[in-house]
C-alpha positions in Angstrom: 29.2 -118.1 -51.4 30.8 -121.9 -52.0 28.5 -124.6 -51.0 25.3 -122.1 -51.3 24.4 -122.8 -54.7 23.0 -126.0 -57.0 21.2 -126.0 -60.4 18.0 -124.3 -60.0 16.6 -124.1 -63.9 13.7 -126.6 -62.7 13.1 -124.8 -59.3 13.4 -121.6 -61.3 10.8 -122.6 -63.7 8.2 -124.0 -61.2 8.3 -120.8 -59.2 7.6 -118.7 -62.3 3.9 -120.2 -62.4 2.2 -117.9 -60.5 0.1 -120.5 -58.3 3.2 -121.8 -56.9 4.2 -118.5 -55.6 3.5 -117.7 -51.9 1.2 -114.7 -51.0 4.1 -111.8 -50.4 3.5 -110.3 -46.9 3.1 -106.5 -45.6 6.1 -105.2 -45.2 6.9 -103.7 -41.2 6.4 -100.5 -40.4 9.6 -98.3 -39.7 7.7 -96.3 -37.1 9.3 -93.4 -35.6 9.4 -93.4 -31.5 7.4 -91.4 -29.6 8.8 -88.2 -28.7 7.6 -86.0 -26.1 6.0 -82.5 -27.0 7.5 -79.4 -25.4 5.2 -77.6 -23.4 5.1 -73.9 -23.1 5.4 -73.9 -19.4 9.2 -75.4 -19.7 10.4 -72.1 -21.9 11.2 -69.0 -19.8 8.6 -66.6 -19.0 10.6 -63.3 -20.7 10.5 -65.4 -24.3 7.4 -68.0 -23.9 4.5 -65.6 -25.3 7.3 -64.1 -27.8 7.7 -67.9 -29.1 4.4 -68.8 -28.8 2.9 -66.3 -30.6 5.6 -67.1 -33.6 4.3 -70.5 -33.6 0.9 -69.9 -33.7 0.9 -67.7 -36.8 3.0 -69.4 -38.2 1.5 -73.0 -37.7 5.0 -74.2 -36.6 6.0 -76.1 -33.7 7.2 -74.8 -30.7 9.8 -77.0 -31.0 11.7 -74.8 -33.7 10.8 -71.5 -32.5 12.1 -72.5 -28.8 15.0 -74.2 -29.9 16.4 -71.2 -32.3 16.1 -68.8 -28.9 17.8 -71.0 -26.2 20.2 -71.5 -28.2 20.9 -67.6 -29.8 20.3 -67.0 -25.7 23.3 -69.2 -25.3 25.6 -67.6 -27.9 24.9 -63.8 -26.2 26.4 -65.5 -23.0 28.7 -67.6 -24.3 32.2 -67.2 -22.6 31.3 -64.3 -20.9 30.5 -66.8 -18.1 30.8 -70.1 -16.5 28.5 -72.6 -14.5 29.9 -74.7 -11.5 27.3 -77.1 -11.1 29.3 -78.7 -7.6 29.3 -77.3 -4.7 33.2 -77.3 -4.1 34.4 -79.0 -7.7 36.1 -76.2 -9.9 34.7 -78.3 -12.9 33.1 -75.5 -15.1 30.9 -75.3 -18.3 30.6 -72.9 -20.3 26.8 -72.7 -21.5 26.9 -72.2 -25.2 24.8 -74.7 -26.8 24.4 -76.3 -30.2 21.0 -76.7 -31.7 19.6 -78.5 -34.8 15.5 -78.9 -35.8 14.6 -81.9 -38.2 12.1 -81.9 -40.7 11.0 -82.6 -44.2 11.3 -79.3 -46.1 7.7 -78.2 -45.9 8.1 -78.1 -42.0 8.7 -74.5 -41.9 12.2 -74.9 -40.5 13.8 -71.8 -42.1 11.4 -69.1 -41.2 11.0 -70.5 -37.5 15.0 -70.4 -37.2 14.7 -67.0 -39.1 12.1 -65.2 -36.8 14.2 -66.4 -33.3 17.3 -64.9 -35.3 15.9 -61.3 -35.5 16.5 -60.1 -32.2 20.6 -61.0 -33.2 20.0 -59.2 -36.9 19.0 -56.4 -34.7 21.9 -56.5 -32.2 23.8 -56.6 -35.1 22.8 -54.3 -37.2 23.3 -51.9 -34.5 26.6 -52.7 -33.8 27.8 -52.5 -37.5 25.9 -48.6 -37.2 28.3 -47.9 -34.0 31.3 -49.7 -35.9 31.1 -47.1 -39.0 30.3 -44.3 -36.8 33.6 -45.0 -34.5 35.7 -46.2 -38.0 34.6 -42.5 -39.1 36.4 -40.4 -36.4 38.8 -43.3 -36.5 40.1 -42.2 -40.1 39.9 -38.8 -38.8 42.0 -39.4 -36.4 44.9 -41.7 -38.5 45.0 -39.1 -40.9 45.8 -36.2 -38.0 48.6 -38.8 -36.7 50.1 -38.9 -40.2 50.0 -35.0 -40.4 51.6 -35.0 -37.2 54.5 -37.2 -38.1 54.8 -35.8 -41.5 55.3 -32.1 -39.8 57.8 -33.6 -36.9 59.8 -35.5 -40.2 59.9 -32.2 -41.8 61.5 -30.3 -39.1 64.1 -33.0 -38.4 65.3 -33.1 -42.1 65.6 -29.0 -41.8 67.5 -29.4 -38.5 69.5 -31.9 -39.5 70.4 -29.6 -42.7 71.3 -27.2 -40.3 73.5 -29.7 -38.3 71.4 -29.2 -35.2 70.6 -31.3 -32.0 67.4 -33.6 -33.4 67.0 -35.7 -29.6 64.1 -34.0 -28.3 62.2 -33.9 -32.1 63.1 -37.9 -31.6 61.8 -38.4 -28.3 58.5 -36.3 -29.9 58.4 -38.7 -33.2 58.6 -41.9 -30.5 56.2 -40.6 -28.2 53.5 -40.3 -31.4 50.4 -42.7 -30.7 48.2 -43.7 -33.1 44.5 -44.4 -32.4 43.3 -48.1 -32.1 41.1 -49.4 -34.8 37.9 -49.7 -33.6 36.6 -53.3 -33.2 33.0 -54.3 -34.9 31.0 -56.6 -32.3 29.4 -59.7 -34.1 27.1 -62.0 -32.2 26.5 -64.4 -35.3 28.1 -65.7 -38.6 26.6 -67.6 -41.3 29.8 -69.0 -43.3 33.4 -68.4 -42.5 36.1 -70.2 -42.7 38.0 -71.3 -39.4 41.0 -68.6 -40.2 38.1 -65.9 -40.4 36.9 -67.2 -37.4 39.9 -67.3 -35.0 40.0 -63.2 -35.6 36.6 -62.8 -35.0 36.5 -64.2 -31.6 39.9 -62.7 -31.3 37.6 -59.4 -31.5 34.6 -61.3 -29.5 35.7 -63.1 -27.0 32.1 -64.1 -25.6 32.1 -66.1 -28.8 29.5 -65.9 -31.9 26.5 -68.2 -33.1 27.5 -70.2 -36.4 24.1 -70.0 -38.0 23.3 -72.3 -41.0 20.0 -72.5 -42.7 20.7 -75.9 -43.8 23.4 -77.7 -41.7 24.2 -80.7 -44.1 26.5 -78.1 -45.9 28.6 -77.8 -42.5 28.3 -81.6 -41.5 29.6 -82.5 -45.0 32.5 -80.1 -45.1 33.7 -81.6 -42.0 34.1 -85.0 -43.9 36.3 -83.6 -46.3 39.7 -84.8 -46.0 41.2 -81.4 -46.5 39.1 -79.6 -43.9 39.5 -82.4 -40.6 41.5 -79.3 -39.3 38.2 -77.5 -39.2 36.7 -80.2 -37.7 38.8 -80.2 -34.8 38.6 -76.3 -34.6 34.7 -76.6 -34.1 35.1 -79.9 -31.8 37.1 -77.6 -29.5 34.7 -74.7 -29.9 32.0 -76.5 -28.4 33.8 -76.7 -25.3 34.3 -73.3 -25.1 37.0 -72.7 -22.8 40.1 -73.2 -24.2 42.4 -71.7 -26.9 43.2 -72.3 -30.7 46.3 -72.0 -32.8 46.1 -71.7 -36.7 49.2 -71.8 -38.6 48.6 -70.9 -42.6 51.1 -70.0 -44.8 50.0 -66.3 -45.9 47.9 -65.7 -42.7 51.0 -67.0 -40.3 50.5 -67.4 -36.8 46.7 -67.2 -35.1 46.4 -67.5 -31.9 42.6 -67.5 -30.2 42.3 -66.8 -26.9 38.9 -68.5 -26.0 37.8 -70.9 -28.7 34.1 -70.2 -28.2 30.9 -71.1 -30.7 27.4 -71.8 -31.0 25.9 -73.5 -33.5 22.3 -73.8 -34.9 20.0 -74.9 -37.9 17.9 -77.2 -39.5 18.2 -80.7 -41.4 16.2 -83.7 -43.3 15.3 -86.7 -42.0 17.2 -88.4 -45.1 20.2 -86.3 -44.6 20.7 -87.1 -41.1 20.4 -90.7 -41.4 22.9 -91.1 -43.7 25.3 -89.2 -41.2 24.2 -91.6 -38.4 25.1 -94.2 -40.5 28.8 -93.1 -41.0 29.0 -92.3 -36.9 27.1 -95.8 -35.8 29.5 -98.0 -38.5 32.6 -95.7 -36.6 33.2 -93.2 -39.8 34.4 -89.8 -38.0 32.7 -91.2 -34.7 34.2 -88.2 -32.4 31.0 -87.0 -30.9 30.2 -84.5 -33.1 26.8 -85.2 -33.7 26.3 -85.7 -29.9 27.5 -82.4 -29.4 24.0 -81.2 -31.1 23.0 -81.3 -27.2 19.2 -79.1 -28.4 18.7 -81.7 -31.3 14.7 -82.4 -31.7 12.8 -84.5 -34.3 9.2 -83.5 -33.3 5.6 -85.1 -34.7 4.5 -82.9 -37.9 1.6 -80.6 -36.9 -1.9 -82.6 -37.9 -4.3 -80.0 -38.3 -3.7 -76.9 -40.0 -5.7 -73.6 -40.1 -5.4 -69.9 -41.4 -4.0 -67.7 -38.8 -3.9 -63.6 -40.1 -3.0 -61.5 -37.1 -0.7 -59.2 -35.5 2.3 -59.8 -33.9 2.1 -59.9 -30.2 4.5 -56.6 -30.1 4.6 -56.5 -26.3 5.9 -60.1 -26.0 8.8 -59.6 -28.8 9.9 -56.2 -27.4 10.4 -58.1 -24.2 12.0 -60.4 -25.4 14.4 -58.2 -27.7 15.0 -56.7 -24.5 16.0 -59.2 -22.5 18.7 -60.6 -25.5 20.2 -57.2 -25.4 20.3 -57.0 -22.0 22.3 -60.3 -21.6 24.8 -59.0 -24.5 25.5 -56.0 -22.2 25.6 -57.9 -18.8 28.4 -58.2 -16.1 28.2 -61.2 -14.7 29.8 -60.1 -11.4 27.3 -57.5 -10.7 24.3 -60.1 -11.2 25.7 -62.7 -8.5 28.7 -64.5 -10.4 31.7 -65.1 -8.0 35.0 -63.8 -9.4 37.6 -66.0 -10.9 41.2 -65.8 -12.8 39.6 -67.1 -16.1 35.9 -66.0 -16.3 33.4 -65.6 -13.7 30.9 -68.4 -12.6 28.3 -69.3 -11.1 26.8 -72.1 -8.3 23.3 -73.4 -7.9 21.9 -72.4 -4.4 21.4 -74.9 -2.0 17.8 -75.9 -3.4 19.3 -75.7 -6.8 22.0 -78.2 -5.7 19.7 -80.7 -4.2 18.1 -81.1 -8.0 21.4 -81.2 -9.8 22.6 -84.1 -7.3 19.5 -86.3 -7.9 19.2 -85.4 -11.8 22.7 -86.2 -12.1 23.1 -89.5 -10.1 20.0 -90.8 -12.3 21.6 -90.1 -15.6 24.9 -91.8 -14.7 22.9 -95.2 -13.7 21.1 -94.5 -17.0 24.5 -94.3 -19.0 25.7 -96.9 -17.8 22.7 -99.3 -18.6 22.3 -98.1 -21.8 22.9 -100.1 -24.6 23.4 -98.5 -27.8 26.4 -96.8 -28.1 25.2 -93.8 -29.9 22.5 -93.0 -27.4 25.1 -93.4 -24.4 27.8 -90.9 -25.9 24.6 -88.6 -26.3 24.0 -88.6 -22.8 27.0 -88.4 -22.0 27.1 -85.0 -22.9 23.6 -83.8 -21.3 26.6 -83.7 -17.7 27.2 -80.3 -19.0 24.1 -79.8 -20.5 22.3 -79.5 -17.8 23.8 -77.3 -16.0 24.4 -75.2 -19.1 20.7 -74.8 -19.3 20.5 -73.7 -15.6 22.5 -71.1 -16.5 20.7 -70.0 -19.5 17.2 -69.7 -17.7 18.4 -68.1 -14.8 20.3 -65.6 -17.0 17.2 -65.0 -19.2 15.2 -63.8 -16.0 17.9 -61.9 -14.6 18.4 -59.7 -17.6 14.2 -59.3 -17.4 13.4 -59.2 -14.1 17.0 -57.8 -12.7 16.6 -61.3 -9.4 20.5 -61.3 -9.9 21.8 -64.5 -6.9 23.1 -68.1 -7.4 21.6 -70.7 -9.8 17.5 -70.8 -8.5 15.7 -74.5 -8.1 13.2 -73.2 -10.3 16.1 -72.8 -13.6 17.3 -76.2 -11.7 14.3 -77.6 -12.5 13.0 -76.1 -15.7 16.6 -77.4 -17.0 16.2 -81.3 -15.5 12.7 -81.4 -17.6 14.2 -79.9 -20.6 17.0 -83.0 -20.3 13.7 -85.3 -20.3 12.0 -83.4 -23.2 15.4 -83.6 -25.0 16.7 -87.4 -24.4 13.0 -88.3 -26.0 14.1 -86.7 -29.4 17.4 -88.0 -29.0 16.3 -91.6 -28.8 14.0 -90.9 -31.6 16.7 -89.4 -33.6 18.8 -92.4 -33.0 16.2 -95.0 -34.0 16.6 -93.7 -37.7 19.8 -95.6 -37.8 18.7 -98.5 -35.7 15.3 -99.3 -38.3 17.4 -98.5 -41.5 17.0 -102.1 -42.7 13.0 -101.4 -42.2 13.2 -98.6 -44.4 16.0 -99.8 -47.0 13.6 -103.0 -47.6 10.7 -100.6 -48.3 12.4 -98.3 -50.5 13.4 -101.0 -52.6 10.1 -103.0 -52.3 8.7 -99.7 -53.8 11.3 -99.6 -56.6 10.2 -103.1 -57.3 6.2 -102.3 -57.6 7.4 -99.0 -59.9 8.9 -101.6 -62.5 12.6 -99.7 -62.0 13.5 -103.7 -61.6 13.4 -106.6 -63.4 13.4 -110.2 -62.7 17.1 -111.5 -62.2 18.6 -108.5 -60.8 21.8 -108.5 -58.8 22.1 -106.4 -55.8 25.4 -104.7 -58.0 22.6 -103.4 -60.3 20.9 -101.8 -57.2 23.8 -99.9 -55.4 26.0 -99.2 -58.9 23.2 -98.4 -61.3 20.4 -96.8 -59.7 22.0 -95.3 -56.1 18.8 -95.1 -54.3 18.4 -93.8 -50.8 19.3 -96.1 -48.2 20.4 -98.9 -51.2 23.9 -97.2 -52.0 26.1 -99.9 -50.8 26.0 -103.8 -51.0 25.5 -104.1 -47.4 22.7 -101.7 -47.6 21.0 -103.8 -50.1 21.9 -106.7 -49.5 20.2 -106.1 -45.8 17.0 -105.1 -47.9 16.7 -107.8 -50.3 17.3 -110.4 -46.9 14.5 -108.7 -45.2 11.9 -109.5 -48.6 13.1 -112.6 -49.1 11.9 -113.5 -45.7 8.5 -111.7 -46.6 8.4 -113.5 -49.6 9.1 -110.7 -52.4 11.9 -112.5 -53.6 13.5 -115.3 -54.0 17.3 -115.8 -54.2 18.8 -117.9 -56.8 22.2 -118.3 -58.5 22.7 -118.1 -62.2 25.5 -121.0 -63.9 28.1 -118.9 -66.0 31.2 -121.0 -68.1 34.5 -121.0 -65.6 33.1 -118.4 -63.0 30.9 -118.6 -60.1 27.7 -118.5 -60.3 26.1 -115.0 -60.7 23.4 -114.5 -57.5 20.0 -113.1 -58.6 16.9 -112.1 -57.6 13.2 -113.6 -58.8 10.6 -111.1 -58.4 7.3 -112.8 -56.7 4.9 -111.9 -59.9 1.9 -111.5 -57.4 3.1 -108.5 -56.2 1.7 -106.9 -59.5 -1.9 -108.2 -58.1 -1.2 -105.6 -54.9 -0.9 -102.9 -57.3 
């Protein structure tokens, strides 16, 4: 600050009368970008009445409700599968997808997510039913083997009382098999930690949705120092393909076979733009947050009115249907071509001709991009395309049974889902890029509330008070810039004995006329 200040009593005290105050101006408007709206004709015919009829009665968007089912869709597959998307490359993506919906809290977020979840509650309600049922005959069946080698045990310790030959009573005791332990299916998890969930997709190897009603809980535990093993366990999930090793003192040795996991939920505006601001200043920057591939931000609904009817129970059975189906599917009798690892599958030639021209546009678009954030996010849509291919055309093979390569049709559908997608994105991004915007106004409301007095220091703002968005001196010191310039404040310096001089703010007094 050297050379910034001088005296300022007589400047102070001529700014204090209030006709020698400029008129403070409106402050800018920290408008969200325009995002497009997801049309009904983009979502798979087997789930689009199912998801629009949820919508509808509940007044949410579409967005949620279609977001919550691709992705569960994408968990049922999971690693059951691949996608090729070249026509000779052996590059491969598996198509489990992760999925978040933003919205203030009145936005209906949870019971969207919750209603797209049901045909999953169902799978696995029925599984757990099967589980108990086998774990029944199961104990039966241990506690026959232990009779068994109880009675063989017996007869040895007689005949070898009696000093007799015991070889062929051994051979009988070695050749004893027990029965394996049944194994529970799972499709979805709602907290676990990463030891929990290396045996689970030890038992599923197809991999399981993480589902969290409010995903701040699972963004935040990631930034504890203690758990950056689980965030490298879930950054290596989202690939998909590959194996995990835990080592924990108790538990010992882990090894997962194929790392595999979905993810979905919801989150706040506020919350997510303080995570952007950790990723955008390089805090835990790793792509995690462009991982969230089916991330949307869409326009709250502006009308509103009562809806009291039936479900559509013809739309959801088909839909239930067509979930279960893919949970039960072989790839390789629906078209996939056989492979070491996992089966895949290619688009057809019409297919092909799509992904070509979708995918040379998006790499002149990443590289003309210029903010950082939004070019790792596209980055990602390379898979995600192609991941979404797979998804529709497995959706209408399990309710239709038109098994075959990758059609242009799911080609398509998935290239104007990218589109639909990269709008949110860029929207989802500008909450970082107009944080100045909205730190200014927060504290410009603070101000007209009276929470500050003339002469406050911008260590009273981010130390005393903690406000959104004005939690650091950078944050406020951004804000207070930004009125200063709109003539809210003015900056001054206050003398003190053998110290710097203290830097204050004057509060333009005709800012209580606006009131």
């Amino acid at each position: 600050m050297e050379n910034q200040y001088t005296p300022s009593a007589e400047f102070v005290n001529a700014i204090r009368q209030l006709d020698d105050w400029p008129d403070p101006e409106p402050l800018g408007e920290a408008n969200l970008l325009p995002v497009q709206s997801l049309s009904a004709e983009i979502i798979p015919e087997p789930f689009r009445p199912w998801l629009v009829d949820i919508a509808y009665r509940m007044q949410c968007p579409l967005d949620f409700v279609a977001i919550g089912a691709i992705v569960a869709a994408s968990a049922v597959i999971g690693a059951g599968c691949a996608m090729r998307p070249k026509r000779n490359d052996d590059w491969a993506v598996i198509p489990n997808l992760w999925g978040a919906i933003i919205g203030r809290p009145s936005m209906l977020k949870t019971p969207s997510l919750a209603e797209v979840m049901k045909p999953l509650v169902k799978m696995e309600s029925a599984a757990r039913e099967d589980f108990e049922s086998q774990n029944a005959f199961y104990v039966a069946e241990c506690e026959g083997f232990k009779a068994r080698r109880e009675a063989i045990k017996s007869k040895m310790l007689k005949m070898a009382k009696e000093g007799k030959d015991l070889s062929s009573l051994q051979n009988e005791f070695a050749e004893l098999e027990s029965s394996q332990p049944p194994v529970r299916r799972r499709f979805k998890t709602n907290d676990s930690t990463v030891e929990k969930l290396s045996e689970l997709l030890n038992e599923n190897p197809r991999g399981l949705l993480v589902f969290r009603d409010e995903l701040t809980g699972l963004l935040a535990s990631w930034e504890r120092e203690d758990r950056q093993s689980d965030r490298a366990f879930y950054l290596e999930a989202w690939n998909g393909s590959q194996g995990f090793t835990t080592d924990r003192i108790g538990r010992g040795t882990i090894d997962v076979g194929t790392c595999c996991l979905s993810i979905l939920g919801g989150i706040q505006p506020t919350k997510l733009t303080e995570y952007l601001l950790k990723s955008a200043q390089g805090i835990g920057n790793d792509g995690m947050l462009q991982r969230f591939q089916l991330i949307v931000y869409p326009d709250e609904p502006t009308g509103w009115q009562l809806v009291d009817q039936k479900p559509d129970d013809a739309a959801k059975n088909k839909a239930f249907s067509a979930m279960q189906t893919l949970a039960d599917m072989d790839p390789l009798k629906e078209g996939a071509e056989a492979d070491e690892y996992r089966p895949y599958f290619r688009f057809n030639e019409e297919a092909q001709d799509v992904f070509y021209t979708w995918l040379t546009e998006l790499e002149m678009k990443i590289r003309e991009e210029e903010y950082p954030l939004v070019t790792e996010h596209l980055a990602k849509y390379r898979s995600l395309m192609p991941s979404l291919a797979l998804v529709f055309h497995m959706i209408n093979v399990a309710a239709y049974g038109i098994s075959g390569q990758i059609t242009k049709e799911a080609a398509t559908m998935a290239v104007m889902w990218c589109k639909y997608l990269e709008s949110h994105a860029r929207r989802i991004y500008s909450l970082y890029a107009n944080k100045g915007t909205k730190s200014a106004a927060g504290l410009a409301e603070k101000i007209k509330a009276g929470k500050l007095q003339n002469g406050f220091t911008i260590r009273d703002v981010y130390k005393k008070y903690s406000w959104h968005l004005l939690t650091t001196r950078d944050e406020v010191e951004a804000a207070c810039s930004e009125l200063i310039e709109l003539n809210w404040l003015v900056e001054d310096y206050e003398p003190l004995p053998h110290r710097q001089p203290k830097q204050i703010y004057h509060i333009n007094p005709k800012i209580k006329k606006m009131l």
